[in-house]
Each structure stands twice: as structure tokens, then as C-alpha cells.
LODRENTI-650609 format. One record per residue: residue number from 0; chain; z, y, x of N, C-alpha, C in turn. Coordinates in steps of 0.001 Angstrom, whole numbers. Layout:
N
     i   ch       n.z       n.y       n.x      ca.z      ca.y      ca.x       c.z       c.y       c.x
   NUM    A         Z         Y         X         Z         Y         X         Z         Y         X
...
REM end
This chain:
272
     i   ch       n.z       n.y       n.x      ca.z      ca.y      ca.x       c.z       c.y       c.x
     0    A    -18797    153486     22797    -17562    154148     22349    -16480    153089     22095
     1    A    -15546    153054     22808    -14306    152410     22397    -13726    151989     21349
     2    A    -13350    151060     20779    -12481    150826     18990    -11500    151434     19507
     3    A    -10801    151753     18239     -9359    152266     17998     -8997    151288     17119
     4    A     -8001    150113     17708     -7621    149395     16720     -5940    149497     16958
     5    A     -5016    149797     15931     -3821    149765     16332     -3228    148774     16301
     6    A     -2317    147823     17577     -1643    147026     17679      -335    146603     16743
     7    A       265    145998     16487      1782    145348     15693      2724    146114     16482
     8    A      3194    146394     15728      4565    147599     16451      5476    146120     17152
     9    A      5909    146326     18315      6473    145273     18737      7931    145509     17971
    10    A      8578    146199     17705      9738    146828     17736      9785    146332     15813
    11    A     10785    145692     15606     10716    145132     13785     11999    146000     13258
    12    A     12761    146406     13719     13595    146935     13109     14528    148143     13944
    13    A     14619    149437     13660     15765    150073     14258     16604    150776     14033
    14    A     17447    150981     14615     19001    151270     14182     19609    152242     14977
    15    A     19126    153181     15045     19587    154586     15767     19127    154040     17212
    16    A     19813    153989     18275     18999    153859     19586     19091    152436     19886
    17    A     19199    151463     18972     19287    150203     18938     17694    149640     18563
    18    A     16825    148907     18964     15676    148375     18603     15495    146960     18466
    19    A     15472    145971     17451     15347    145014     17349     13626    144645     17138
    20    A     13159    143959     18441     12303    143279     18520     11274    142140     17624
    21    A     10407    142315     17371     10104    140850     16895     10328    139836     17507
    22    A      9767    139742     18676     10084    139171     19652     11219    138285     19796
    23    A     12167    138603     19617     13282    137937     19325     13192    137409     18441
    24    A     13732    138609     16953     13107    137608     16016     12256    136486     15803
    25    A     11869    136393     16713     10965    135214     16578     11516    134092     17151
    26    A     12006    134424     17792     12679    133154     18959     13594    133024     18235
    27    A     14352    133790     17369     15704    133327     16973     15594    132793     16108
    28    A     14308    133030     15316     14262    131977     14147     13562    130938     14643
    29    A     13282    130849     15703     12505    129123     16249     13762    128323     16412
    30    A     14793    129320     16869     15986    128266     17453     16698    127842     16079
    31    A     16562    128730     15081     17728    128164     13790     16964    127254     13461
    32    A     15654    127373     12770     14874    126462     12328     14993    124535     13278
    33    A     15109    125291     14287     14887    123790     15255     16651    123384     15078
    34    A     17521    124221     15191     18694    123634     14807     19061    122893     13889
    35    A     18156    123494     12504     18276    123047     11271     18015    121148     11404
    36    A     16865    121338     11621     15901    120610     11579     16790    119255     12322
    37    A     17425    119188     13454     17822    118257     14293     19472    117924     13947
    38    A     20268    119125     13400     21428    119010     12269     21274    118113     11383
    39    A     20491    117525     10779     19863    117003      9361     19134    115776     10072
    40    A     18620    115390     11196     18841    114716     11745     19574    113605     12251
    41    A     20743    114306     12549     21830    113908     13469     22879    113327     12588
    42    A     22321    114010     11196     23445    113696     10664     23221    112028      9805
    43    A     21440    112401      9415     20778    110846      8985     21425    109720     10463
    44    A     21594    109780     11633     21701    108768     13002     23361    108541     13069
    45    A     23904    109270     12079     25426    108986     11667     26259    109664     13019
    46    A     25695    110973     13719     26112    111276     14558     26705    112539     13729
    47    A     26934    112836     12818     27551    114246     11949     27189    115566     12910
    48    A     26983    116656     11973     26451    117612     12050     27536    118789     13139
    49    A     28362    118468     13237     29038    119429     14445     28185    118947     15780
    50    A     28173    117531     15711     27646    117386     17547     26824    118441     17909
    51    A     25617    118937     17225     24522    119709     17760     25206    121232     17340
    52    A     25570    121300     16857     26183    122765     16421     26803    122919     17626
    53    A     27806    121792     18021     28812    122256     19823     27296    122328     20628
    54    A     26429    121277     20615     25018    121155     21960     24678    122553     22185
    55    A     24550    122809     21046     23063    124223     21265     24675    125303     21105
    56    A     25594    125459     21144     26538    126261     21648     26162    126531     23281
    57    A     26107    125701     23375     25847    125769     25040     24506    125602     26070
    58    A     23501    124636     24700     22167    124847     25632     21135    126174     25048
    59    A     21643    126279     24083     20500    127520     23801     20625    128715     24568
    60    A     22072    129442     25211     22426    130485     26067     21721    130141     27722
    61    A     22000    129234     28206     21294    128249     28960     19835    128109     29150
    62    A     19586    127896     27998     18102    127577     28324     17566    129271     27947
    63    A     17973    129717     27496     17116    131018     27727     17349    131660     28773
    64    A     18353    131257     29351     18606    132024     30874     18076    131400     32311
    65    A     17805    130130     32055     16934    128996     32943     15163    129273     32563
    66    A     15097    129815     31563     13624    130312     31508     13545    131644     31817
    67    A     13957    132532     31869     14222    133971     32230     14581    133839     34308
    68    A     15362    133546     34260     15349    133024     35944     14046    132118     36556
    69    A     13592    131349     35608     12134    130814     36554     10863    131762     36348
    70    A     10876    132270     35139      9712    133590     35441     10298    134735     36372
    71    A     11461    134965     36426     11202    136372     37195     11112    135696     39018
    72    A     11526    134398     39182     11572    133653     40389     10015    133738     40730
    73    A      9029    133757     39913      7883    133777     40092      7030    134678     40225
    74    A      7901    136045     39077      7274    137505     39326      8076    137911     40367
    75    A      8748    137771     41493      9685    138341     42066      9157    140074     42857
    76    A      7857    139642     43192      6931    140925     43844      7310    142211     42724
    77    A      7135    141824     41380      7485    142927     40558      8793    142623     40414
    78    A      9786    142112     40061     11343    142383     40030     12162    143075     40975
    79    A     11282    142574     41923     12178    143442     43249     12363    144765     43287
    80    A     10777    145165     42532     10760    146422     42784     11205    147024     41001
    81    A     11466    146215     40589     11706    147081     39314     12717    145878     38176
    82    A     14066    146026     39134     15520    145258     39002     15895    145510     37305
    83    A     15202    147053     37010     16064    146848     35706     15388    146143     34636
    84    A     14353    145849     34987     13733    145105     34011     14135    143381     33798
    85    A     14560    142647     34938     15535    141827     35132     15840    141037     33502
    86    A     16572    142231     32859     17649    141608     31834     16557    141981     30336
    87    A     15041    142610     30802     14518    142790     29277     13457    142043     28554
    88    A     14553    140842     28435     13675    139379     27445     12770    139758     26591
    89    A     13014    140808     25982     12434    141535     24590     10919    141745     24700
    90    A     10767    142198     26452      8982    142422     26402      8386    141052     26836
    91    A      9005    140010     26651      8484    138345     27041      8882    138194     28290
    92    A      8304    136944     28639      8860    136519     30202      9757    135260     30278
    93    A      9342    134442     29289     10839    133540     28900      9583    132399     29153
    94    A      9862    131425     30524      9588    130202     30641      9523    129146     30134
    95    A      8672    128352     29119      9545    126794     28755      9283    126411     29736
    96    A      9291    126146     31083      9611    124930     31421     10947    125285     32157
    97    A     11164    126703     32387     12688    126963     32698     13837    126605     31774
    98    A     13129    126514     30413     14078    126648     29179     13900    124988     29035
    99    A     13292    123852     29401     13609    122789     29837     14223    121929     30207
   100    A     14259    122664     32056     14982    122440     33086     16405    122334     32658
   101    A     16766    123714     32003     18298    124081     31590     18800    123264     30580
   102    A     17933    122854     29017     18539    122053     28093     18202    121174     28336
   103    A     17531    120282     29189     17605    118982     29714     18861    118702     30588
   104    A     19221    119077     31510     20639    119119     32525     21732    119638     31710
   105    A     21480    120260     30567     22853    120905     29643     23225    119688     28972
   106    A     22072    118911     27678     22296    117757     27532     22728    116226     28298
   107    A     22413    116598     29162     22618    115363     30105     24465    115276     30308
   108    A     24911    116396     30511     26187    116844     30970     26971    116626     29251
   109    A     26675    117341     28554     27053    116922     27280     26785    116147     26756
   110    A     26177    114571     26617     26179    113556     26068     27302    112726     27318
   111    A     27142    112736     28812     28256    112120     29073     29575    112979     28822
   112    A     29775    113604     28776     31447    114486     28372     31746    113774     27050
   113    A     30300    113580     26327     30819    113050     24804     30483    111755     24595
   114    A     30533    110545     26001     30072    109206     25769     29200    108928     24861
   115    A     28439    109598     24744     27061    108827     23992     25842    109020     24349
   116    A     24561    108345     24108     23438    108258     24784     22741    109895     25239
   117    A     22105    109961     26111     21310    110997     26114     19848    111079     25882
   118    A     19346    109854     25557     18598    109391     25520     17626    109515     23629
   119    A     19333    109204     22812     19502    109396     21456     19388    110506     21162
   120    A     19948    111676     21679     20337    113070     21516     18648    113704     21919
   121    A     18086    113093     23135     16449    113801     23203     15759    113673     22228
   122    A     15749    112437     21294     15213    111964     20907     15282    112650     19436
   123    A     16617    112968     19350     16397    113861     17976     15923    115501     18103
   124    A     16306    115707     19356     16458    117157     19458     14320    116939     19573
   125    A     13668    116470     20225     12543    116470     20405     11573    117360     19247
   126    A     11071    116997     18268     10575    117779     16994     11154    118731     16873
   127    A     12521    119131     17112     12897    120789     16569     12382    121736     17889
   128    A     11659    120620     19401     11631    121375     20363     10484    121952     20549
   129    A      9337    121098     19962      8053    121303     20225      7738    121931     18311
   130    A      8304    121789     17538      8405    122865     16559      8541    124459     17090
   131    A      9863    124147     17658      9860    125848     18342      9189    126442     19273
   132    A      8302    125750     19860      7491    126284     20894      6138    126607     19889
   133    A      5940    126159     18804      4410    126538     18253      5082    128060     17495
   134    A      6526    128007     16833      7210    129166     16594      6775    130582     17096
   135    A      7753    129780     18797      8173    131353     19353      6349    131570     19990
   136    A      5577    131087     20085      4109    131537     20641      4192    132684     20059
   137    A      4057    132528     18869      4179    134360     17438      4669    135348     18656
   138    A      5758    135046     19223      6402    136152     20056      5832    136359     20996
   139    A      5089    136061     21909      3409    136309     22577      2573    137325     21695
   140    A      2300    136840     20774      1074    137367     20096      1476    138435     19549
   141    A      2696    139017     19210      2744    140441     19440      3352    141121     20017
   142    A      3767    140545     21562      3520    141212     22524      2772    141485     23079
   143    A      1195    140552     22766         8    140876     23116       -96    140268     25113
   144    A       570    139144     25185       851    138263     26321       188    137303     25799
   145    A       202    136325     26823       322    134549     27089     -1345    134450     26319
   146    A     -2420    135379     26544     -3679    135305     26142     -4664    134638     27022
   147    A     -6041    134731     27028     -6609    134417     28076     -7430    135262     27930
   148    A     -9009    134680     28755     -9887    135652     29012    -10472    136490     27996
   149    A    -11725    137167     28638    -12582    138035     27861    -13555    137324     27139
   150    A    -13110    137886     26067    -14445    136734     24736    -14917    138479     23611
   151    A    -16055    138054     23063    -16213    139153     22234    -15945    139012     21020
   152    A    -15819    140248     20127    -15340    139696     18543    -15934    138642     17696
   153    A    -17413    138835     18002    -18507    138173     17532    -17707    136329     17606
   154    A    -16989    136124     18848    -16352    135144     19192    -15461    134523     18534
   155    A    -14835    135465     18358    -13424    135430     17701    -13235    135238     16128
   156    A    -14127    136270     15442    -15220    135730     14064    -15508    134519     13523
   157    A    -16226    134528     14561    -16905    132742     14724    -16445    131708     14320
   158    A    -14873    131593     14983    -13760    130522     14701    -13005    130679     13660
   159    A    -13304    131859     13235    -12311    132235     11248    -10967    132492     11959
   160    A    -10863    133257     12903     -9403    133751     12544     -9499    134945     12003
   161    A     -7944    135482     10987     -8012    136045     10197     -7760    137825     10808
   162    A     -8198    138663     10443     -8476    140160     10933     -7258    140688     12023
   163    A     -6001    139959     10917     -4956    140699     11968     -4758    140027     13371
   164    A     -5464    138909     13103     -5091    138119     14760     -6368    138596     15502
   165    A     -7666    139136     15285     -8635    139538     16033     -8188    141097     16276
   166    A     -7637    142140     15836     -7348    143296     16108     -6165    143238     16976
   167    A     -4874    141929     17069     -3891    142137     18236     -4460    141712     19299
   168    A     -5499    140906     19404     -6287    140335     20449     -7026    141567     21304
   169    A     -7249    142520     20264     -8255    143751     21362     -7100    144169     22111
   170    A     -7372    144374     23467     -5939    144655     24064     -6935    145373     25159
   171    A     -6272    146605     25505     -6919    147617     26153     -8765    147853     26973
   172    A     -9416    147449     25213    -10513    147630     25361    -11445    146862     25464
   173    A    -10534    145474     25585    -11481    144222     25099    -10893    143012     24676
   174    A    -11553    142048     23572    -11090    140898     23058    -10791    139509     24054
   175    A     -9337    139181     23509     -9246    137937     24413     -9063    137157     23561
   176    A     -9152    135464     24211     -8922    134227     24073     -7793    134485     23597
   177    A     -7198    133788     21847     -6078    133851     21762     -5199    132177     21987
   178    A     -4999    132540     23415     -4366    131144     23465     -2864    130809     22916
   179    A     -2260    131693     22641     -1207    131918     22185     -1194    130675     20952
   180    A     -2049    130917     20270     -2575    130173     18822     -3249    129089     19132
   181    A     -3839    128991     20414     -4585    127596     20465     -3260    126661     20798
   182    A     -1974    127063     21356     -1303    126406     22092      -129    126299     20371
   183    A       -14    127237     19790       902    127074     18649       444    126073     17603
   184    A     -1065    126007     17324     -1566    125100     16684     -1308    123036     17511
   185    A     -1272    123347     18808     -1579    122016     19445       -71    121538     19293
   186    A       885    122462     19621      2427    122028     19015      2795    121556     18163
   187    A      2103    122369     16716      2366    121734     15071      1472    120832     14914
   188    A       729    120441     15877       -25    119009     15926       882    118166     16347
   189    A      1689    117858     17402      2563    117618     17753      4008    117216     16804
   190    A      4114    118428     16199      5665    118235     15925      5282    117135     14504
   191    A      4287    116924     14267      4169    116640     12604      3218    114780     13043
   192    A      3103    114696     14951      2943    113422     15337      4434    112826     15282
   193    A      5346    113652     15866      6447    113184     15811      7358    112664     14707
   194    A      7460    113375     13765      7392    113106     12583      7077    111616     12188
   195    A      5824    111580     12097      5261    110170     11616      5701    109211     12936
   196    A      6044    109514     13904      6534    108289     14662      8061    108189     14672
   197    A      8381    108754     13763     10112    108215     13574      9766    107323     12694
   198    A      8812    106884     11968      8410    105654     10673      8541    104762     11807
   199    A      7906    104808     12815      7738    103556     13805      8573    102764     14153
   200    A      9668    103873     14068     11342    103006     15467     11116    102862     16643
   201    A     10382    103866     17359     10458    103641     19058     11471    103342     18881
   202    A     11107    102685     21000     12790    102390     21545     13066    103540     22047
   203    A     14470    103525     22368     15579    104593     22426     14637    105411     23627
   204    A     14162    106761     23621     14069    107593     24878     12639    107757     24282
   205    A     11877    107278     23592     10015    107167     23887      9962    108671     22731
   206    A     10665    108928     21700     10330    110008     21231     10000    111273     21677
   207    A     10907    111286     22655     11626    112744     24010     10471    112244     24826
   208    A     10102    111355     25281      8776    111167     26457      7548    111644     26068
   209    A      7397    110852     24550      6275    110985     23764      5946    112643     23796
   210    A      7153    113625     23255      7036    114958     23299      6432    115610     24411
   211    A      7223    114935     25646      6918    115697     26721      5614    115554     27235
   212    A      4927    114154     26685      3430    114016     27601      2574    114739     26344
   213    A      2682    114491     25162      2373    115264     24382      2333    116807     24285
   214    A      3268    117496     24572      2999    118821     25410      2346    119459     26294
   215    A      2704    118430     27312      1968    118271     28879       474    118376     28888
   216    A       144    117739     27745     -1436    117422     27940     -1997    118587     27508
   217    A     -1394    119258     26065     -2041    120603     26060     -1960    121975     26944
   218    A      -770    121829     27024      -256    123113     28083     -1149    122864     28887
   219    A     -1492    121701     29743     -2426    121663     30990     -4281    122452     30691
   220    A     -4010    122174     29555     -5556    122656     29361     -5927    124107     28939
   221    A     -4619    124142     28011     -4467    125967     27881     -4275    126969     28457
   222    A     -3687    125889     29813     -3104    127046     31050     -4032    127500     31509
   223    A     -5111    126759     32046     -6368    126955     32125     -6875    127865     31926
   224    A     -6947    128236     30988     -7960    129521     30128     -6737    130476     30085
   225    A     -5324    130870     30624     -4823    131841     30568     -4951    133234     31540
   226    A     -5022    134208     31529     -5091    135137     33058     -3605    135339     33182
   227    A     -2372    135219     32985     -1343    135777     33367      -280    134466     33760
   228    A     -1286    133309     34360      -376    132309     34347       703    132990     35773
   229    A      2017    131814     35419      2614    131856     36987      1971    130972     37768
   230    A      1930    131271     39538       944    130767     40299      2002    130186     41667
   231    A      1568    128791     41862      2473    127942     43065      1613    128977     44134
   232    A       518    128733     44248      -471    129234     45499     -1323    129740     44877
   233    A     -2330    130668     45448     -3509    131366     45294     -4241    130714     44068
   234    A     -4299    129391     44146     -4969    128964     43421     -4936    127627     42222
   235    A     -3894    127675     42460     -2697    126676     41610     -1648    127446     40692
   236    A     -1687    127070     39851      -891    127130     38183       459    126259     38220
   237    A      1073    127311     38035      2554    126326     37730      3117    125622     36673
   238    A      2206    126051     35895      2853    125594     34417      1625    124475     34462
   239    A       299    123774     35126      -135    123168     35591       278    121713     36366
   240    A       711    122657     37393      1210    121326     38436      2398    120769     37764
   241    A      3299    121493     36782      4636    120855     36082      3924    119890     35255
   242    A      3167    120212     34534      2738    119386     33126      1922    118343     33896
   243    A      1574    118297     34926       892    116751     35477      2208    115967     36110
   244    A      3110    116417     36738      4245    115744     36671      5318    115441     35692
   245    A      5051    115979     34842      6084    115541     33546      4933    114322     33043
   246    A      3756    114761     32941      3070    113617     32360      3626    112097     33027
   247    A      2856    112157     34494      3508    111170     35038      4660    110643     34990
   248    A      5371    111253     35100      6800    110790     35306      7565    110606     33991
   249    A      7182    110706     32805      7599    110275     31150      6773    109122     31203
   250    A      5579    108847     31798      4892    107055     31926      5575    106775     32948
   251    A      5938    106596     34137      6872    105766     35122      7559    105683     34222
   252    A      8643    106649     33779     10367    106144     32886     10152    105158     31293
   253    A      8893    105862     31289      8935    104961     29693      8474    103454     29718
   254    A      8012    103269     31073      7515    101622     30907      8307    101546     32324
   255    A      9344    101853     32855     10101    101485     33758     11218    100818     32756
   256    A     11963    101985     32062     13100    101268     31129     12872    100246     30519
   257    A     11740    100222     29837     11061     99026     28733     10933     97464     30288
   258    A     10378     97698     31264     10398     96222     32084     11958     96086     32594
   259    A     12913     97041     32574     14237     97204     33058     15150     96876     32078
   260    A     14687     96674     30412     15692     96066     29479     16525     97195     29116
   261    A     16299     98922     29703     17124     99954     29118     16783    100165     27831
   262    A     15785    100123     27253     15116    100569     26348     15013     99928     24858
   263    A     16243     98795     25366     16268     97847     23923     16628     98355     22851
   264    A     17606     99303     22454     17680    100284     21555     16974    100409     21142
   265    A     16671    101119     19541     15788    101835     18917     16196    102813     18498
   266    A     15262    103760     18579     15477    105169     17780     16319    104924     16120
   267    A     15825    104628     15471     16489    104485     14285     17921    103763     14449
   268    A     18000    103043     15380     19501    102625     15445     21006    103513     14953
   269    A     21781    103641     14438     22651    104176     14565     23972    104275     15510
   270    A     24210    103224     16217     24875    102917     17236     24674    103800     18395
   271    A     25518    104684     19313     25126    105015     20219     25533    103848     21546
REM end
């Protein structure tokens, strides 16, 4: 006989035919929080607190629309056939590595418009980035997405998670892998490495690298165990083949600059 377990109302608030999402909510408080966080920042690196207030004027619209364009680029078999769904962020579908792509090239463009490093600017923005990615996961997990396989409760038990995360996990009739949480936990592992390596004083750029191979390495393993990844080929993972090239290519740049003399800067510097 089947459980009847009832799911998290996705829907947190509504307002006559208006529905506000958790979902969002969730993301929107990953983005203030990470704003906060890199404001207070920026402002310790003597770069004052408007710079990032103008940045994320322009990369946060951006990067949610550069992650929204690389998933549906990938679901296209279903978009084609069902266009209006296109514009509805609300039931998930939001890429980081689209949301990447976009505030990486947004910053790049806005640190030269504003002559100063871009290098400095990754470097702070980094921790509020991989903060918000252990965030917005929440917004997965009750949409009841970004899971993996079939495991039984007995499973799920096992590892002490707490009731309400094993009942959003039953999802039409059987328990999954909540990778959602394996991947939100490996982030706030992350954001709180980062942390302790601003004591250090990398040189200028290794914080933003550090993040990215630091990411890279988990995403690669979580992707793994997901069923709804996006797929290059039959049998290849995209969020896979990215995270082995970001790996690589944050070690080429980070010990390229360092034998190239770019890298003499330090993070703690205040000088751009």
C-alpha cells in the first residue's frame, strides 16, 4: 500500500491570483544575503559599498537570465513544445553554471568600465557566491527537483535527516537521494573554507579560483548520483564535463599568473 505523505506547498504566499513561491523566496534571499555579505566586504578593501550595489544592479538580472537560457537550451525537446513555460523560473530550471557564465562576463565588463581589478571584485564576490548556492539548493528541495536516485527510508533514517526532509524526499511513491542537501552542505563547507582563507592573503585572483575548483570538485560527484541532470550526449553530464574544465582551467590560470608575475597582488591589499 502506498504512503500518503503530503509534500511543502511550493506556493509561500498568495495574493488573490498572484502566488509567491518559495522558490524564489529562496533565491532572493540567497542573493540579499550574498549581497550583504560582499557589501561589508568591499567596504573592509576600501572599495565603498555602492560599487557592488551598481555590480549586482546588473549581474543579478543577468545571471538569472544566463541560467534560465542554458537550461531551457538543454531542455529544448520540452520547450519547444511547451513555449509558455519558457518564462516560469518559479517551478526551477535556473542553471549555475549559466548564472556563472553571465556574472562572470557582467563583471568582467564592469570592473573595466570602472578601472579596477576584476580579479579583486571575484575575489570578494566569491563567499557570497558559493554561500548562495548552498542557500538557493532549499529551492530544489521544495520543489522536490535536483534529487537523485531510489534509496529507501530505512536509508534516509540511517543518516539522521530530520522527518521533514525524508517526507519531501518521497516523491511519487518512492524515496530519493537528497542531493539537494548533500550539495548545500558541501557549499557551507566551502563558503566557511573561504572564510578562513582570507586570514591567509592569497594573491590577487586565488580566492575566485579556489571557489571555483572547490565547487567543481563537488558538483562533479553529486552530479553523479543525480537523475535529472542536463546531458551533452547520451551519456555525458553537463554540469560534469563543465566542472572538469573549470577545475582545470582555475589550475592553468592560477599557477600561470603566479610564473607570469600577474599575481603579485594580494587579496588583502587595498589598492586596486
Amino acid at each position: 500500500m502506498e504512503e500518503t505523505i503530503q509534500p511543502i506547498n511550493p506556493v509561500a504566499l498568495s495574493l488573490g491570483p498572484i502566488e509567491v513561491h518559495w522558490y524564489g523566496v529562496i533565491i532572493g534571499a540567497a542573493i540579499a544575503l550574498g549581497l550583504y555579505i560582499a557589501i561589508k566586504e568591499s567596504t573592509k578593501r576600501g572599495l565603498g559599498s555602492e560599487l557592488f550595489t551598481d555590480l549586482m544592479l546588473w549581474a543579478i538580472p543577468i545571471a538569472i537570465l544566463s541560467a534560465r537560457i542554458y537550461y531551457v537550451l538543454f531542455e529544448w525537446d520540452y520547450y519547444a513544445q511547451n513555449p509558455g513555460q519558457i518564462i516560469a523560473i518559479w517551478n526551477g530550471g535556473l542553471a549555475i553554471h549559466g548564472a556563472l557564465i553571465g556574472s562572470i562576463i557582467t563583471a568582467y565588463v564592469f570592473a573595466k568600465k570602472k578601472k579596477i581589478s576584476f580579479w579583486q571584485l571575484a575575489d570578494i564576490t566569491a563567499p557570497s557566491l558559493i554561500l548562495g548556492q548552498a542557500i538557493g539548493r532549499w529551492g530544489n528541495f521544495i520543489n522536490q527537483e535536483a534529487h537523485g536516485g531510489e534509496v529507501s527510508r530505512a536509508f534516509l533514517e540511517n543518516i539522521q535527516l530530520p522527518e521533514f526532509i525524508i517526507n519531501q524526499m518521497y516523491i511519487n511513491g518512492a524515496y530519493y537521494h537528497p542531493t539537494f542537501l548533500y550539495e548545500s552542505i558541501w557549499n557551507l563547507l566551502g563558503f566557511i573554507l573561504l572564510i578562513l582563507l582570507r586570514r591567509v592573503n592569497l594573491r590577487r585572483g586565488e580566492m575566485f579560483l579556489s571557489y571555483l575548483i572547490w565547487y567543481s570538485i563537488g558538483r562533479f560527484f553529486i552530479e553523479g548520483m543525480r537523475t535529472d541532470s542536463l546531458m551533452l550526449t547520451e551519456t555525458i553530464r553537463m554540469a560534469q564535463t563543465i566542472s572538469v574544465i573549470l577545475i582545470i582551467v582555475s589550475l592553468i590560470v592560477l599557477f600561470y599568473r603566479r610564473a607570469k608575475g600577474y599575481a603579485n597582488k594580494r587579496y588583502l591589499d587595498r589598492s586596486v
